[in-house]
Backbone as CSV, one residue per row, in Angstrom:
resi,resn,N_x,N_y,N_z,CA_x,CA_y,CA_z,C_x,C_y,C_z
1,UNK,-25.593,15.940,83.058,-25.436,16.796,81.901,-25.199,18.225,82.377
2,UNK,-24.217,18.906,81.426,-23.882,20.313,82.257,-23.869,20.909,80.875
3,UNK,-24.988,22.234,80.820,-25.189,22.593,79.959,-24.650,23.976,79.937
4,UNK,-23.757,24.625,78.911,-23.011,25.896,78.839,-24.261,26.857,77.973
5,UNK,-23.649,28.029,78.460,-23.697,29.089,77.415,-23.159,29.836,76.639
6,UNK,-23.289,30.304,75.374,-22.188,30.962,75.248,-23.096,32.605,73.955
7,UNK,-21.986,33.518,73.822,-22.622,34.459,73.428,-21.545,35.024,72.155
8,UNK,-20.977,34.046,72.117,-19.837,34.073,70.931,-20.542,33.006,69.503
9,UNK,-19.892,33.436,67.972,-20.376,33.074,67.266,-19.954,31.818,66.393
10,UNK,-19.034,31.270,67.467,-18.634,29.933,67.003,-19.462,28.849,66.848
11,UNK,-20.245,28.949,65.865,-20.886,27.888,65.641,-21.258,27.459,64.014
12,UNK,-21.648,26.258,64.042,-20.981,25.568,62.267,-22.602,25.754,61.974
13,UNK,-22.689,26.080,60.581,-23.851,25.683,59.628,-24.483,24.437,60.196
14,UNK,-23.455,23.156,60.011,-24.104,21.723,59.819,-24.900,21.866,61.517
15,UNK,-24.186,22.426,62.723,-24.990,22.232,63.936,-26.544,22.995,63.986
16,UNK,-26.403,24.641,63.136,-27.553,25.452,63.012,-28.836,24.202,62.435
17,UNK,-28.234,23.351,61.020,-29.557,23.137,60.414,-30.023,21.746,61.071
18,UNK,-29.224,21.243,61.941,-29.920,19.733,62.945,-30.986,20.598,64.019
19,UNK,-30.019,21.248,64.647,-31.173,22.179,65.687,-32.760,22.272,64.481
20,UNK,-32.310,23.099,63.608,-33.808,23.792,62.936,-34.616,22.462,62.287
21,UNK,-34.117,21.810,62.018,-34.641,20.166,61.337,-35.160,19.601,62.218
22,UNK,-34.758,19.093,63.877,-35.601,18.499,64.882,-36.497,19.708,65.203
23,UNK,-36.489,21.165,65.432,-37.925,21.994,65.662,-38.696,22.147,64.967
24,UNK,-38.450,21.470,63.473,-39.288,21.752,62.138,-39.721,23.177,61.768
25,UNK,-38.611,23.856,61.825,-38.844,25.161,61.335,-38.379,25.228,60.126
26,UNK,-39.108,26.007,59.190,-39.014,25.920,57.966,-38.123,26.978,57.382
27,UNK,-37.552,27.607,58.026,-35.940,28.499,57.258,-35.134,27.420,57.447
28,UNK,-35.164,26.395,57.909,-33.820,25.077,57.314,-33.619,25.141,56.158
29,UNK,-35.296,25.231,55.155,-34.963,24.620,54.067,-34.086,26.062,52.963
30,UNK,-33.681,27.114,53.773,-32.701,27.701,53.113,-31.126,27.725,54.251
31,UNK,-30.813,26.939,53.955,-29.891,26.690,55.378,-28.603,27.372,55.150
32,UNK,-27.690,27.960,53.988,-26.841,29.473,53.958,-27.819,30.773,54.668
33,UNK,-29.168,31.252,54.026,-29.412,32.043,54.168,-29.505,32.117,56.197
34,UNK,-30.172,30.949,56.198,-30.704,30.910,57.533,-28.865,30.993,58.586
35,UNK,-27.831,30.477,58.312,-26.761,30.582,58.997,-26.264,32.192,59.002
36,UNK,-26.201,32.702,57.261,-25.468,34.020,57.537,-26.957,35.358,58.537
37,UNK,-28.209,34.729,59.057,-28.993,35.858,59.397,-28.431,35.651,60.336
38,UNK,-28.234,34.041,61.210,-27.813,33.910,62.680,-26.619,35.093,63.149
39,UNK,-25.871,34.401,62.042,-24.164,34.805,62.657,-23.958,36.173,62.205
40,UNK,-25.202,36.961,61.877,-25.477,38.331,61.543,-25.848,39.040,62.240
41,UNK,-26.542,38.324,63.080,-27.682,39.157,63.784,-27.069,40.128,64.884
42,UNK,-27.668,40.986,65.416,-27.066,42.088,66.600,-26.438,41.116,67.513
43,UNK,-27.433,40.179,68.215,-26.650,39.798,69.234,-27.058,38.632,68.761
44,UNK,-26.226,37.672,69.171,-26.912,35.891,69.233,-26.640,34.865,70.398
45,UNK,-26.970,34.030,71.299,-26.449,33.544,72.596,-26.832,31.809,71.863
46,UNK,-26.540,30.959,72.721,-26.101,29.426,72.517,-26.133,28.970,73.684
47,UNK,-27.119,27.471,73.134,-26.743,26.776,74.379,-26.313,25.276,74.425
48,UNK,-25.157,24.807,74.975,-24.176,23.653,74.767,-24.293,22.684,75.300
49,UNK,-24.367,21.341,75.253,-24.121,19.858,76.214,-23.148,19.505,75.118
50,UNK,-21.803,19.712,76.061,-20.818,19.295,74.938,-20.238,20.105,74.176
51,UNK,-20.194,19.779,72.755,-20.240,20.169,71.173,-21.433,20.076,70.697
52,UNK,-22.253,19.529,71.586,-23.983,19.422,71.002,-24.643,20.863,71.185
53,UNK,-25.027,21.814,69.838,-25.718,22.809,69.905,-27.448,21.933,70.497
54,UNK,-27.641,22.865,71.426,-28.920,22.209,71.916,-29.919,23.591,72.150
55,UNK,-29.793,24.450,71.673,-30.008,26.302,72.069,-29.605,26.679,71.709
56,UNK,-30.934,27.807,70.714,-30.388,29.316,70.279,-31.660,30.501,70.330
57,UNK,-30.979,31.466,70.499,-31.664,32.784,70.151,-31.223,34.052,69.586
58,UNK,-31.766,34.523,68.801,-30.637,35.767,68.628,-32.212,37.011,68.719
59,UNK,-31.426,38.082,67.801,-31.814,39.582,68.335,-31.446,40.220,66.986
60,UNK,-32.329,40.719,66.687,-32.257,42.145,65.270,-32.630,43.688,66.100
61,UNK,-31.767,44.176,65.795,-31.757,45.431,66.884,-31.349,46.908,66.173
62,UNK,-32.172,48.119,66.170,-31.181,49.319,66.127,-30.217,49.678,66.993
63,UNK,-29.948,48.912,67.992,-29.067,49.106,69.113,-29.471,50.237,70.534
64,UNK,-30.450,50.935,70.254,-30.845,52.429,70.955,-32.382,51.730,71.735
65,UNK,-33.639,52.066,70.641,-34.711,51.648,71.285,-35.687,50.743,70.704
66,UNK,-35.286,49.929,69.925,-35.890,48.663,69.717,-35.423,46.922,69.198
67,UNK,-35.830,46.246,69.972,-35.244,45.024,69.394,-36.033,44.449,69.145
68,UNK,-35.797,42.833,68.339,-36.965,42.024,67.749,-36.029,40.950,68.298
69,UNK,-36.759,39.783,68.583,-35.916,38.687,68.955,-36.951,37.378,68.182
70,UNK,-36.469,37.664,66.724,-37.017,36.179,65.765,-36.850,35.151,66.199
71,UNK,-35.664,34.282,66.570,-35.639,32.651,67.087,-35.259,32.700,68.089
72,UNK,-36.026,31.334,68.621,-35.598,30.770,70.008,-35.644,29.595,69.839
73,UNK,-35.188,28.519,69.705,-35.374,27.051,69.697,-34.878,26.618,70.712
74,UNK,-34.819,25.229,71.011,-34.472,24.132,72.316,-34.343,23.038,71.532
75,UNK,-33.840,22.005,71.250,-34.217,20.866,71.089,-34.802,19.961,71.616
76,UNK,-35.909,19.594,70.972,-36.807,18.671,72.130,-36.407,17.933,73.369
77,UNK,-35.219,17.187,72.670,-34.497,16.179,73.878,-34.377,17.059,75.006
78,UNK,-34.166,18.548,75.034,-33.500,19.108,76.071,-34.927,20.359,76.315
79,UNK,-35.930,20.029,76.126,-37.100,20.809,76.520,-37.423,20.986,77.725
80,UNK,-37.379,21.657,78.553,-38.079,21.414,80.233,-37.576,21.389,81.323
81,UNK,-35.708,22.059,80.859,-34.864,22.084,81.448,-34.153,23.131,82.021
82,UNK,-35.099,24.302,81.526,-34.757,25.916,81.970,-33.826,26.601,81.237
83,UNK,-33.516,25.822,79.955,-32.349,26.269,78.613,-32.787,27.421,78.007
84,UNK,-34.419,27.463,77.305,-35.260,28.385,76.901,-34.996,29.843,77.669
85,UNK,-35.359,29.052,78.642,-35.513,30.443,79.883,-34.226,31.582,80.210
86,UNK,-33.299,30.476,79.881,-32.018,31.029,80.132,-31.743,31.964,79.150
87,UNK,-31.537,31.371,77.854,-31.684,31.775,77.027,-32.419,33.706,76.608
88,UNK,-33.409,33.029,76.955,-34.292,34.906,77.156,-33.595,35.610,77.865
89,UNK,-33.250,35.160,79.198,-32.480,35.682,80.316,-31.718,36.621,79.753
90,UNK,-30.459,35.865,78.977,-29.555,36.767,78.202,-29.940,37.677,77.376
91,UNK,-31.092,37.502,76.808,-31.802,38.363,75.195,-32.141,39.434,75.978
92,UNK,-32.938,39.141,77.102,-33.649,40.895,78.004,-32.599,40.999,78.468
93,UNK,-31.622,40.743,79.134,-30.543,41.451,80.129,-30.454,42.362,79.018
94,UNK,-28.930,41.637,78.322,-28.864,42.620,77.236,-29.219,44.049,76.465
95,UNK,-30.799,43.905,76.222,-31.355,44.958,75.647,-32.391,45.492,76.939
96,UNK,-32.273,45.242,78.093,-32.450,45.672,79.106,-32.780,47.993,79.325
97,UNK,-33.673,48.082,79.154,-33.827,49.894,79.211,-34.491,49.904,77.670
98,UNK,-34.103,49.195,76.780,-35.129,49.641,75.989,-36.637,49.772,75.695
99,UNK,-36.879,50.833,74.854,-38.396,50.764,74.773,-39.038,50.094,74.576
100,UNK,-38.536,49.055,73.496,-39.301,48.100,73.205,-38.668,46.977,72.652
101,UNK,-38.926,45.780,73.633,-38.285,44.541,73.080,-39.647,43.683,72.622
102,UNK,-39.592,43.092,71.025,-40.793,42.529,70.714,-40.228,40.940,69.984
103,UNK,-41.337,40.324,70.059,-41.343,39.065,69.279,-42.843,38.512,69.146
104,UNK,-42.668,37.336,68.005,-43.880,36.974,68.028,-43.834,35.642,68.234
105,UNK,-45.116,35.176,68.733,-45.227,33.803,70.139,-46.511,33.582,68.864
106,UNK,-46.657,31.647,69.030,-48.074,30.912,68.750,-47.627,30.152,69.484
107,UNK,-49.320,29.385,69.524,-49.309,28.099,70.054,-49.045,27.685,71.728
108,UNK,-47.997,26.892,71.876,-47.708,26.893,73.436,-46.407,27.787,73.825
109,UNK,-45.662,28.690,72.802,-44.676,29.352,72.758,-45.375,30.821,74.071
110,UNK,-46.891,30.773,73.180,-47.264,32.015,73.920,-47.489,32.273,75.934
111,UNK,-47.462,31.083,76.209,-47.528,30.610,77.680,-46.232,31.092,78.383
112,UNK,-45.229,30.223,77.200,-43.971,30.140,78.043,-43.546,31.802,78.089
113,UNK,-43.373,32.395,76.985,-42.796,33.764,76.828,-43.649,34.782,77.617
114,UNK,-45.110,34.583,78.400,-46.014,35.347,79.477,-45.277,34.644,80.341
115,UNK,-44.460,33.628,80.915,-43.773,33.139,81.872,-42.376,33.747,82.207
116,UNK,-41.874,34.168,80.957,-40.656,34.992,80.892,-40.655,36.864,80.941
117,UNK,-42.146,36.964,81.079,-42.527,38.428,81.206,-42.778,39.022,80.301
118,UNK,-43.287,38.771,79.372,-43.786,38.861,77.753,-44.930,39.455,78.180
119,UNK,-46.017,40.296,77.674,-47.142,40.207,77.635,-47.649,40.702,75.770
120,UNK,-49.090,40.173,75.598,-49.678,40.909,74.629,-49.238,42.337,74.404
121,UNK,-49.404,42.635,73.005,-49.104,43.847,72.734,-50.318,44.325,72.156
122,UNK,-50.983,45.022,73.272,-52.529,45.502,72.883,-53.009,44.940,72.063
123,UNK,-54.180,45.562,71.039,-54.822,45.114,70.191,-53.966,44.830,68.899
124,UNK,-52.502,44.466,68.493,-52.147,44.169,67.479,-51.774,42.865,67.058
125,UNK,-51.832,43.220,65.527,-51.810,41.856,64.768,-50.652,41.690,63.984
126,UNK,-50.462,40.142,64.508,-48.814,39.881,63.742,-49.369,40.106,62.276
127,UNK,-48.516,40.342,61.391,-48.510,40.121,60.011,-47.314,40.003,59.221
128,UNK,-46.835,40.141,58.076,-46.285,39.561,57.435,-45.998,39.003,55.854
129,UNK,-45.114,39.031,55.535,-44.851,38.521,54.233,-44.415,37.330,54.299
130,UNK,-44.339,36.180,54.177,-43.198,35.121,54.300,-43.610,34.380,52.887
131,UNK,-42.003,33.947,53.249,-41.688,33.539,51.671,-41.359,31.954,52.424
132,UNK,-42.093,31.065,51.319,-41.609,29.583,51.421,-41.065,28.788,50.372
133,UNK,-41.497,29.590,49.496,-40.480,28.986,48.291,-38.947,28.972,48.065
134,UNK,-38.465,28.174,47.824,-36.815,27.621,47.846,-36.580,28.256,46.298
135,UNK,-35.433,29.410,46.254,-35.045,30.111,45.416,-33.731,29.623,45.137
């Protein structure tokens, strides 16, 4: 298996909401909204076996000194394979000198992303509004 990257935004709705459906993330269940944030976002990178989307991440950015990097998925099948990693690779190069590149990690997410050079951000607390209701 030879897995590409890519940092261009060719990619279909129907591939975005299989990726988000096998990670069980719950912006599938708005799957326009969830495509136009992707193919919106500052930056977005991909990762390929094939035509098979198997990787994504993107980046919400002022462009100067701060970025947020909301998703990262893998698809399970392809978990453990250094796709993730790569993935980041591109997200920090990128925004590389800025002050502050942030995201938020649970669970076993928080291991891997202290593996990618992440650390805690002092004493703060994620928070949040989220909306789950289907409008």
């Amino acid at each position: 298996m030879t897995i590409t990257f890519s940092e261009t935004r060719d990619i279909e709705a129907a591939q975005v909401v299989v990726l988000y459906k096998v990670n069980r993330w719950s912006s599938v269940r708005k799957p326009q909204l969830l495509y136009q944030a992707l193919i919106n976002s500052h930056y977005l990178v991909s990762a390929w076996d094939g035509k098979r989307l198997v990787g994504i991440g993107n980046a919400i950015s002022d462009g100067h000194l701060v970025v947020y990097y909301p998703h990262l998925l893998v698809d399970p099948d392809y978990q453990g394979l250094g796709i993730g990693t790569e993935l980041v690779n591109m997200l920090t190069k990128k925004y590389e000198g800025f002050h502050m590149q942030v995201l938020v990690a649970d669970n076993e997410a928080i291991s891997f992303y202290e593996k990618c050079g992440f650390v805690k951000a002092g004493n703060t607390q994620a928070m949040w509004i989220y909306e789950v209701n289907e409008h």
